[in-house]
C-alpha positions in Angstrom: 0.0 0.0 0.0 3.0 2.7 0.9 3.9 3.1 -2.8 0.5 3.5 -4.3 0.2 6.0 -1.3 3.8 7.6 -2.2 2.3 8.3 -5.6 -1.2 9.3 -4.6 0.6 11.5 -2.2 2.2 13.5 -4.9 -1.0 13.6 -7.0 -2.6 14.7 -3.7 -4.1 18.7 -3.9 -3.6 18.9 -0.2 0.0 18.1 -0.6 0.0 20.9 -2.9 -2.5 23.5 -1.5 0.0 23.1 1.8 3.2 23.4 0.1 1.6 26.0 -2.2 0.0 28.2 1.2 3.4 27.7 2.6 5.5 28.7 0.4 3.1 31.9 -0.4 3.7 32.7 3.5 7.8 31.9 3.2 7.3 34.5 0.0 5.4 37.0 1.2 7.8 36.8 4.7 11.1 36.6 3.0 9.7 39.9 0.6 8.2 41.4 4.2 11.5 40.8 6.3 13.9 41.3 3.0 12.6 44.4 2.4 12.4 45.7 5.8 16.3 44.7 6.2 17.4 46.1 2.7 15.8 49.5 4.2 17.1 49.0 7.5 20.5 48.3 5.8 20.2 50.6 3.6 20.3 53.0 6.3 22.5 51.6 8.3 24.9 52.0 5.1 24.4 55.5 4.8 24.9 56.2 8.4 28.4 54.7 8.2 29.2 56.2 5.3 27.8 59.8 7.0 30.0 58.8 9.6 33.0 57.8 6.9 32.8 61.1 5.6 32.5 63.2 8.9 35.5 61.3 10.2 37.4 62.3 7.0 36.3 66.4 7.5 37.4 65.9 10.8 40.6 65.1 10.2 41.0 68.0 7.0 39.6 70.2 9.8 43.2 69.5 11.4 44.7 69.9 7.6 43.1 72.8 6.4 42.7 74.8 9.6 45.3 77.5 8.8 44.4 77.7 5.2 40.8 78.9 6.4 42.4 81.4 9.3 45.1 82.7 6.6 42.0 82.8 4.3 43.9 81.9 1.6 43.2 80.0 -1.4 45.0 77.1 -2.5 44.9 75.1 -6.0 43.0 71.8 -6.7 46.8 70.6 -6.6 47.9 71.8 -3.4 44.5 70.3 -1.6 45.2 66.8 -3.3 48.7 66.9 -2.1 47.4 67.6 1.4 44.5 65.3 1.6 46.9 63.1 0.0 45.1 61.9 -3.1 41.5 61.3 -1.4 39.2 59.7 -3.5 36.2 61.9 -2.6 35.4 65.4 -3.4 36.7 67.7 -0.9 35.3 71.5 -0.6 37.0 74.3 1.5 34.6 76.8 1.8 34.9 80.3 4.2 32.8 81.9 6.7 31.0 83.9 3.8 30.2 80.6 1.6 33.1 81.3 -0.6 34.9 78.2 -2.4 38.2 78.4 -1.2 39.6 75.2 -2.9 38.3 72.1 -4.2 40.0 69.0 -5.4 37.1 68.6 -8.6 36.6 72.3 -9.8 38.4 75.6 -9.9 37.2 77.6 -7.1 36.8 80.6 -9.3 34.3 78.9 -11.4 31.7 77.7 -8.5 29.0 79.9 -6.8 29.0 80.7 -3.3 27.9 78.4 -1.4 26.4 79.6 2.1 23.4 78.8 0.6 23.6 74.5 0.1 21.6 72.4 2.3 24.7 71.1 3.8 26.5 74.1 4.8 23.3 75.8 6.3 22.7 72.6 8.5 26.4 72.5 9.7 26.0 76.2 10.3 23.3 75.4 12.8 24.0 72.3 14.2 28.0 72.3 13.4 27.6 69.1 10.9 25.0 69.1 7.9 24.6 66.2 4.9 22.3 66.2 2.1 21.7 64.4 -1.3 21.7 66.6 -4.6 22.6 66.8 -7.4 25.6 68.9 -8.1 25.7 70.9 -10.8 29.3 71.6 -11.0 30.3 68.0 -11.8 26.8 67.0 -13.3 26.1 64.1 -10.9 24.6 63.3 -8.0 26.1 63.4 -4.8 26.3 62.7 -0.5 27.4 65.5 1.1 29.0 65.8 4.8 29.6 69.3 5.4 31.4 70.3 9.4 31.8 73.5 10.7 34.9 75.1 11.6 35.5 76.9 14.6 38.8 78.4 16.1 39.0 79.7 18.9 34.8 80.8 19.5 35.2 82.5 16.3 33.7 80.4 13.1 35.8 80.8 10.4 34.5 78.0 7.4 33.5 74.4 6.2 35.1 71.6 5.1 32.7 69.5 3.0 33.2 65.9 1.8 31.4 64.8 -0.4 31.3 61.1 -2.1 28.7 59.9 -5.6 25.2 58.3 -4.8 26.2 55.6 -7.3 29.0 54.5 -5.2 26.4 54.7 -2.3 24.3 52.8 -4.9 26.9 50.5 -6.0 27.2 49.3 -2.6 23.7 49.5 -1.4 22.9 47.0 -4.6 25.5 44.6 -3.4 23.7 44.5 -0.3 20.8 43.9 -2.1 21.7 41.5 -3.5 23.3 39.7 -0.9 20.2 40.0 1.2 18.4 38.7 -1.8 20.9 35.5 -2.3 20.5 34.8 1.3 16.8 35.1 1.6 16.5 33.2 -1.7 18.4 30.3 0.2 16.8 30.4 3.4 13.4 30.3 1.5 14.4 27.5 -0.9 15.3 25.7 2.7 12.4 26.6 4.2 10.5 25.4 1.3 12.2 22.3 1.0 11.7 21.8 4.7 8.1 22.4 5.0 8.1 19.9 2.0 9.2 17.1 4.3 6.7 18.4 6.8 3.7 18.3 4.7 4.8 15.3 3.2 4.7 13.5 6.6 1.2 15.3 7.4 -0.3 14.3 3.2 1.3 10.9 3.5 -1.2 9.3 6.4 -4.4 12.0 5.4 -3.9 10.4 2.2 -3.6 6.8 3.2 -6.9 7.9 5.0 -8.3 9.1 2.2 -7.9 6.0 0.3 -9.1 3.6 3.0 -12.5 5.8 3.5 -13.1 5.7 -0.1 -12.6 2.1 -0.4 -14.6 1.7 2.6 -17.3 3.8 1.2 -17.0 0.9 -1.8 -17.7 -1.8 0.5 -14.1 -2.9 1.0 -13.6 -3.2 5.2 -10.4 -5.0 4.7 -7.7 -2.3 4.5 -6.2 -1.0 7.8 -4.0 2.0 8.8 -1.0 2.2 10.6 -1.3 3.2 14.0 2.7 3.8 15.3 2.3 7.4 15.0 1.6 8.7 18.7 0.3 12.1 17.7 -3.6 13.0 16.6 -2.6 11.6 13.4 -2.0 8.3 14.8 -5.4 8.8 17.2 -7.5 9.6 13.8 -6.2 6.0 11.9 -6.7 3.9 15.3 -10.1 5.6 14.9 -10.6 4.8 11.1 -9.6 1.5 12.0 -12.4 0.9 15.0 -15.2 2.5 12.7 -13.9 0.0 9.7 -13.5 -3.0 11.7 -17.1 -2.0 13.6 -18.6 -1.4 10.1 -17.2 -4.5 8.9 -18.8 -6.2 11.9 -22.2 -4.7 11.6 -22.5 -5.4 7.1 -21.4 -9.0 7.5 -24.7 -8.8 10.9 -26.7 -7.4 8.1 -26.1 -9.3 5.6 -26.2 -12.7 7.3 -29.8 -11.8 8.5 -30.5 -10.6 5.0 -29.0 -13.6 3.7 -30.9 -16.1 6.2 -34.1 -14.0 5.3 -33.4 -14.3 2.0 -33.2 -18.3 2.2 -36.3 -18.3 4.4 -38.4 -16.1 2.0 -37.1 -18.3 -0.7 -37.7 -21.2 0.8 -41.3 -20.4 1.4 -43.9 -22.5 -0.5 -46.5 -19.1 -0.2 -45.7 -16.1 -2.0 -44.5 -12.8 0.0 -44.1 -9.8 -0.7 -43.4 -6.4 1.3 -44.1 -2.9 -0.4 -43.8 0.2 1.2 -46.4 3.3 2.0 -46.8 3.8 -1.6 -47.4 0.5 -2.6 -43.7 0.2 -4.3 -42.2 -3.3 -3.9 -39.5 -3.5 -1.5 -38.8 -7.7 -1.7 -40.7 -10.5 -3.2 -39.7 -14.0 -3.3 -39.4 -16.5 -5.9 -43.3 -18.8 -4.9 -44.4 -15.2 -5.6 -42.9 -14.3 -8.9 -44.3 -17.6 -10.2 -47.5 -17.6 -8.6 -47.9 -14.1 -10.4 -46.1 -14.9 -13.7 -43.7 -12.3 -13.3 -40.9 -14.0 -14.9 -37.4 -12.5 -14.4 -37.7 -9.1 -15.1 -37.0 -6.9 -12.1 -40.0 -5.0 -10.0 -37.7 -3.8 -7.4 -39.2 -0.4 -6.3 -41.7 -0.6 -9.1 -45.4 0.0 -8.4 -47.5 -3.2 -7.5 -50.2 -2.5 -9.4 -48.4 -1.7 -12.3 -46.5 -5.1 -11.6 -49.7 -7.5 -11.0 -52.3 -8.4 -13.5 -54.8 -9.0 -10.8 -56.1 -5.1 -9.2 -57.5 -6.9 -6.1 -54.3 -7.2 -4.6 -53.4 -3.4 -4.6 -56.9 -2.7 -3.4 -56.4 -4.8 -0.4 -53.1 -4.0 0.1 -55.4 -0.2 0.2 -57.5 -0.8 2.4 -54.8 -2.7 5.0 -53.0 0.6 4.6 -55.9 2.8 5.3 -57.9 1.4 8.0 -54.4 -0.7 9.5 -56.1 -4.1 9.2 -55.4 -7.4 7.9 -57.0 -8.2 4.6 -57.5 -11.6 3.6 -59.3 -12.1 0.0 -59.3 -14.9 -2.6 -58.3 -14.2 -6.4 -57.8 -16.2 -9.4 -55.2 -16.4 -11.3 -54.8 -18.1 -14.9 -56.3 -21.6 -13.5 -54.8 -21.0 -10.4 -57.1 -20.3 -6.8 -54.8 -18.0 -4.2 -55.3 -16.8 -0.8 -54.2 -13.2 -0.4 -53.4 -11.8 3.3 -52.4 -8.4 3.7 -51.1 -7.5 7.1 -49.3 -4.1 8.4 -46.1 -3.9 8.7 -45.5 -0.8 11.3 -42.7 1.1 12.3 -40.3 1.0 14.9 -42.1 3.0 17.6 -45.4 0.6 16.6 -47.7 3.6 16.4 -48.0 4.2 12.2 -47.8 2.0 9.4 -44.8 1.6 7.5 -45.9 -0.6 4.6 -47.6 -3.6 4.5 -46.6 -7.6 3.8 -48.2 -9.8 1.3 -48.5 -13.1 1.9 -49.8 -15.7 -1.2 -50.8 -19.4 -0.8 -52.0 -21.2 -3.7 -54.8 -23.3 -2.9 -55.5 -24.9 -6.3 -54.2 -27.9 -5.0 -56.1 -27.7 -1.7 -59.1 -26.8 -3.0 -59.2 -29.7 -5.8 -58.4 -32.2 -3.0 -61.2 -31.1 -0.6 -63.6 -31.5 -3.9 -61.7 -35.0 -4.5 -62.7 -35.6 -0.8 -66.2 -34.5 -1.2 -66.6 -36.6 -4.3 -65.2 -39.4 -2.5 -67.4 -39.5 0.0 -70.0 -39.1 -1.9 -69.1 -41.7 -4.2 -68.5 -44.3 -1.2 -71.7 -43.3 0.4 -73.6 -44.1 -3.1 -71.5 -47.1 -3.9 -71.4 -48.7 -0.1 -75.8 -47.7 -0.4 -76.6 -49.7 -3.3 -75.3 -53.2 -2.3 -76.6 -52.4 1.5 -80.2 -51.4 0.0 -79.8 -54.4 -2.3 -79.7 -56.5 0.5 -82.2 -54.9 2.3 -84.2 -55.5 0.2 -84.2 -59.1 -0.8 -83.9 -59.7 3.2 -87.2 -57.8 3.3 -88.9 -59.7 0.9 -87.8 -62.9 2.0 -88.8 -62.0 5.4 -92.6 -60.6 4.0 -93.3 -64.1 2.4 -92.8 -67.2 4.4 -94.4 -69.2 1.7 -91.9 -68.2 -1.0 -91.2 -71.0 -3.1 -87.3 -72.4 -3.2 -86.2 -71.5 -5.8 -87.3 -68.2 -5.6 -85.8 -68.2 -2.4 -82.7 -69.0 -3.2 -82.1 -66.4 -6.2 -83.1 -64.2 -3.7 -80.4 -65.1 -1.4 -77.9 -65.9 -4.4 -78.4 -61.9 -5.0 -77.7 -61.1 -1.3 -74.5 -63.3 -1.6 -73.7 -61.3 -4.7 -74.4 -57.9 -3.3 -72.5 -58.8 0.3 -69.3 -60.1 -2.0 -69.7 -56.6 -4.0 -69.8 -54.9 -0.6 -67.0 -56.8 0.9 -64.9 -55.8 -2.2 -65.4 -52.4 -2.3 -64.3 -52.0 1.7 -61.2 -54.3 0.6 -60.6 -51.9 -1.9 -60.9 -48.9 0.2 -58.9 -50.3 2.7 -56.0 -51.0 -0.1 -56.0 -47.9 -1.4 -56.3 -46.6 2.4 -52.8 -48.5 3.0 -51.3 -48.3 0.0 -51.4 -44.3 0.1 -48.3 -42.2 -0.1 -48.9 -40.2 2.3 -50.7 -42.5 4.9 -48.0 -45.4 5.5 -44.9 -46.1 5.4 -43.9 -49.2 2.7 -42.0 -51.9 3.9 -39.3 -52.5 0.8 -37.4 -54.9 -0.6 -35.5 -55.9 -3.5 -38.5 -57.8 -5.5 -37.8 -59.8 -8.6 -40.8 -58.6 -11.7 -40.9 -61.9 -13.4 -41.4 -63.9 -10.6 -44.4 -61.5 -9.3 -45.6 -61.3 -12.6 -45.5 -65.4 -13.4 -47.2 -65.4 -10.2 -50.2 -63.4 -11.4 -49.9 -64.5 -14.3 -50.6 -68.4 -13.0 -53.7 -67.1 -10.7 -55.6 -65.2 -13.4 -55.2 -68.0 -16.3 -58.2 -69.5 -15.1 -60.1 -66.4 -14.8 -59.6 -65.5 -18.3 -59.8 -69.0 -19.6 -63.3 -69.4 -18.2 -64.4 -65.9 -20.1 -62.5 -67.5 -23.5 -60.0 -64.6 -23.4 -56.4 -65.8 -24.3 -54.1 -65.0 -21.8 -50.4 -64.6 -22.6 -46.9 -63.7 -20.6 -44.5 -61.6 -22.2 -40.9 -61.5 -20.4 -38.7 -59.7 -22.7 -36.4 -59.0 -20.1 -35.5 -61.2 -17.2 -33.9 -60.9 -13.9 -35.5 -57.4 -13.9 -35.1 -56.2 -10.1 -36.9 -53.3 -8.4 -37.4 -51.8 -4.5 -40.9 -51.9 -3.7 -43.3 -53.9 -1.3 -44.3 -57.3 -2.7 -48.1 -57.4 -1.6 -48.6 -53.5 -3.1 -46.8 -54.0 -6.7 -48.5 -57.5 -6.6 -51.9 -55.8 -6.6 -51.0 -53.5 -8.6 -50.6 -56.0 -11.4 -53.3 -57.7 -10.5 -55.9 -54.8 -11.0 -54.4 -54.6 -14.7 -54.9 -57.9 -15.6 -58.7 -58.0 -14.0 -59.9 -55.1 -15.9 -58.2 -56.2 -19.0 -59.8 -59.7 -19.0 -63.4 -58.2 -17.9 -63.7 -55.8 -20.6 -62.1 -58.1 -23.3 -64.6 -59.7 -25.2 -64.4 -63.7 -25.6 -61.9 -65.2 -27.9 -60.1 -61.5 -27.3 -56.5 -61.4 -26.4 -54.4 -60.2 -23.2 -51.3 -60.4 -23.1 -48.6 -59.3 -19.6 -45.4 -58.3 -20.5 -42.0 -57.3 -19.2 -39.2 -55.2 -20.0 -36.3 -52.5 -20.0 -36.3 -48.9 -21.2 -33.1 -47.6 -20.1 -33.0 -47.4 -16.0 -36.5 -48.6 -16.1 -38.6 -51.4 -15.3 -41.6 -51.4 -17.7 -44.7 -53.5 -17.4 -47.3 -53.7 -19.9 -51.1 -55.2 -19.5 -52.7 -55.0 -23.1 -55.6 -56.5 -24.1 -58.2 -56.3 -27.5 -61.2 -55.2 -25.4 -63.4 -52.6 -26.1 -61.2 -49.8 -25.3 -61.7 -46.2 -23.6 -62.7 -42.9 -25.1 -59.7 -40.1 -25.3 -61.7 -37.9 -23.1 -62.0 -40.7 -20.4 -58.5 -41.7 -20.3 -57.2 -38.6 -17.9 -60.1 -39.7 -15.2 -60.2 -43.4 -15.5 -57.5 -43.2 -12.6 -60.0 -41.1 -10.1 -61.9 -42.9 -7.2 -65.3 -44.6 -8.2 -65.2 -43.6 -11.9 -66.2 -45.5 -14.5 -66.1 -45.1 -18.0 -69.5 -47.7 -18.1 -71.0 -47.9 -14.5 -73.6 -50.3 -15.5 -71.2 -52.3 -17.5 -68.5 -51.9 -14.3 -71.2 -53.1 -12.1 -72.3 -56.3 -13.7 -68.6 -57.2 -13.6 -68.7 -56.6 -10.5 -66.1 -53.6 -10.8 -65.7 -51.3 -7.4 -64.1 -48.3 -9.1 -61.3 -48.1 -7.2 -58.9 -50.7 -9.3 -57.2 -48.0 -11.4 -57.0 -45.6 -8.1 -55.4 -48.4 -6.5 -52.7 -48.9 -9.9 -52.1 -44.9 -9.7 -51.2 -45.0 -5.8 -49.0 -48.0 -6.2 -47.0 -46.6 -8.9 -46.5 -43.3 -7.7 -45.2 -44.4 -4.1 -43.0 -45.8 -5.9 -41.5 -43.3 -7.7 -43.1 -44.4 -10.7 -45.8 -43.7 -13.1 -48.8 -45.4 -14.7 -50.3 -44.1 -18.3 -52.8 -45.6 -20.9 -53.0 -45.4 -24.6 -56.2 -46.8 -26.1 -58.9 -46.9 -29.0 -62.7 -47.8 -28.7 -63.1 -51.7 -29.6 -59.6 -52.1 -30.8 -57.9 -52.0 -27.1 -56.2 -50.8 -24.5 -52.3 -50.7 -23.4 -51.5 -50.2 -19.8 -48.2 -48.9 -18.8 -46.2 -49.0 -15.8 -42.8 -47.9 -15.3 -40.8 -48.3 -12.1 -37.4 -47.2 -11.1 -34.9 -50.7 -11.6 -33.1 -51.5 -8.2 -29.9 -49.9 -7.9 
């Protein structure tokens, strides 16, 4: 991380906007403080060379003090030969302002000079100076002009005077140093408060970079905590909120994730919308139960989502008054139960939205009117033989002097009716047992041609006495399956009893046995008289008969093919038919082989 940081750190505006204030403060200071000294020495350079020059008219005082009591004038040649060569400009000048000698300029030639600034300030304070410019040698010029006194008596001036651009000369190599040196100390202090800033940008911008990729979900990345300062304080602090944010998401989404699974997991259909109806979650039993698809109805409307308006308006109405709704809709073919139940806020005093819950009752529904038709079924089925018997009892009983043989059809009949009877509570009581979902099968590995010879042997005499050939098929052998021998047994044996009751005489049935893949498959076809197409999805529901007075006379309960269904399906197989009227039927079962 430290050399993305080094190079985020140089791309950093902070870095800059630091370096850039501080080195507009080291400017502005160094231009403050340089200019204040370049004045101060300035000054300070003039004074000394004030001083330079009054020390040096001091001295020609000493020199030149007879030449001003003689009052005599002496040539430009005689004063350099007594001042011995000076470099300045030397004036002798009399009480009266008159030019007495001068090492630049005939004295003859210049004006008096009582009147210069110089000469009237050493007049009244016994030293003057002044800069001018001097006409007699067209430049400008310092001047340090002294008094002269001897003896209480004032008897002239000496005046020395020096050019402003050697003043200037001098004053701009000052400058110039001061501007070298404060050039330098700035460039140090720059480079300095580089480091400094640099040490402040490198951990604000390591900050910087853990906060944004915190902010993109990334708790992973901590900061170095050695620094003992506020710095150090602020990244133990970044580190805590991280670590306690990291804690908190992974909270959230665990209980997101387990509701998630639970929602998913749900058989009914749920859905939560908020105040304004706009879906907030719904599950996946609720996408199908609404044929929704895919496509994504996050934060979309619910009624511009479902086909069906009831739900939005109860979904209203639980909103408005802050009850449950419960209501029942339809849907393509399918029958669902809608609850819709408040969902209130944290303080439990307003709504907050409301959840949906959907249960498809299709299924429910259907087997409550399989039920009822059961029962009604059983009730007429389980009436007639009783008030059969009943009846013949009852007329036997009303005529004691019945002949014989009228006597005994009548109780042939009651024999017939109580063995009808008897059947049809054997039957129930199969397909009572042999239910999915009322028992628990008792399985082992059972070999198919051996069950089927077995049938195959009992019901050759059934079909022979009817003139119905009767045939066994085993295409494949040693065919093993996992089932319980008594249920797949009867199974078989319902096939082969309808097949030879409703095959005509000198008809053909034949049982047969073989492989498709890893299933068993088991065939009963027979020549009979065959079913309709629109019979052959019921033929497999309790009591219903494709010909109930044909079924009857055979003796047929209506439970047989209910029986063949149940068996199959527990297990885990299927039973189908494929027929045509009076040209036959084909019966097919296929079982799972035994692993």
């Amino acid at each position: 991380m430290s050399e993305p940081a080094e190079f985020a750190m140089l791309r950093s505006r902070f870095l800059w906007q630091l370096c850039g204030s501080l080195g507009a403060i080291i400017l502005v200071s160094t231009l403050v403080f340089g200019s204040l000294a370049t004045t101060q020495v300035q000054r300070d350079a003039r004074n000394t060379i004030r001083e330079s020059l009054r020390t040096q008219a001091s001295i020609l005082v000493q020199l030149l003090l007879p030449n001003l009591l003689s009052d005599r004038k002496i040539t430009s040649e005689q004063l350099l030969l007594i001042t011995g060569g000076a470099d300045n400009r030397i004036t002798l000048i009399d009480a009266d302002g008159v030019v007495l000698a001068d090492n630049r300029e005939e004295p003859s030639l210049m004006d008096n000079h009582s009147q210069r600034p110089e000469v009237l300030q050493a007049l009244a304070d016994g030293i003057g100076s002044s800069e001018r410019f001097s006409h007699t040698i067209q430049q400008n010029m310092l001047y340090v002009a002294l008094r002269v006194d001897h003896e209480g008596r004032h008897v002239g001036f000496v005046r020395v005077a020096v050019p402003l651009r050697i003043v200037e000369r001098q004053l701009a190599a000052l400058r110039n140093q001061i501007f070298v040196s404060g050039s330098v100390i700035a460039f140090l202090f720059l480079v300095v408060g580089f480091f400094l800033a640099r040490q402040f940008t490198i951990p604000i911008t390591r900050m910087t970079e853990v906060a944004s990729r915190i902010a993109q979900g990334n708790y992973d990345l901590r900061l170095p905590e050695q620094r003992g300062d506020e710095l150090g304080r602020l990244a133990h602090a970044m580190n805590e909120l991280a670590r306690g944010t990291e804690e908190r998401i992974e909270a959230l989404t665990d209980s997101r994730n387990q509701l998630s699974a639970v929602l998913s997991g749900l058989t009914e259909g749920v859905i939560a919308v908020d105040l304004d109806q706009r879906i907030l979650h719904i599950n996946d039993s609720a996408r199908e139960m609404l044929k929704l698809d895919g496509r994504s109805v996050i934060n979309s409307p619910l009624w511009d989502v479902v086909s069906v308006q009831d739900i939005p308006q109860a979904v209203e109405t639980c909103l408005s008054e802050l009850i449950t709704v419960n209501s029942t809709i339809k849907v393509d073919r399918k029958t669902l139960d809608v609850s819709a139940v408040v969902l209130r806020d944290q303080d439990w005093t307003s709504a907050a939205g409301a959840i949906i819950v959907l249960q498809d009752i299709t299924e429910m529904l259907r087997l409550e009117q399989v039920r009822s038709d059961f029962v009604a079924n059983a009730s007429h089925e389980l009436k007639t033989p009783i008030s059969a018997i009943r009846g013949f009892v009852e007329t036997i009983l009303d005529d004691p002097n019945m002949p014989d043989e009228v006597r005994q059809r009548f109780i042939d009949r009651i024999r017939s009716q109580a063995t009808r009877l008897d059947n049809i509570v054997q039957d129930l009581i199969h397909l009572s047992r042999f239910d999915t979902h009322a028992r628990k099968m008792s399985v082992s590995r059972i070999e198919l041609s051996f069950l089927l010879r077995q049938v195959y042997e009992a019901k050759s005499e059934d079909a022979l006495d009817v003139g119905v050939s009767f045939k066994l098929d085993l295409v494949d052998r040693d065919v093993e399956v996992e089932g319980e021998q008594e249920a797949l047994d009867q199974m078989v044996t319902n096939l082969v009893d309808n097949a030879i009751k409703y095959t005509q005489a000198d008809g053909n049935v034949i049982l047969r046995l073989r492989t498709l893949g890893r299933m068993a498959v088991i065939e009963v076809e027979d020549s009979g008289i065959g079913i309709p197409e629109e019979e052959q999805q019921r033929i497999f529901e309790r009591f219903y008969r494709v010909d109930r007075a044909r079924s009857r006379e055979q003796g047929g309960t209506g439970l047989g093919l209910a029986i063949v269904k149940h068996v199959a399906q527990s297990h885990k197989g299927s039973v189908m038919v494929t027929s045509q009227v009076n040209k036959g039927s084909v019966f097919t079962v296929r079982l799972p082989l035994a692993s």
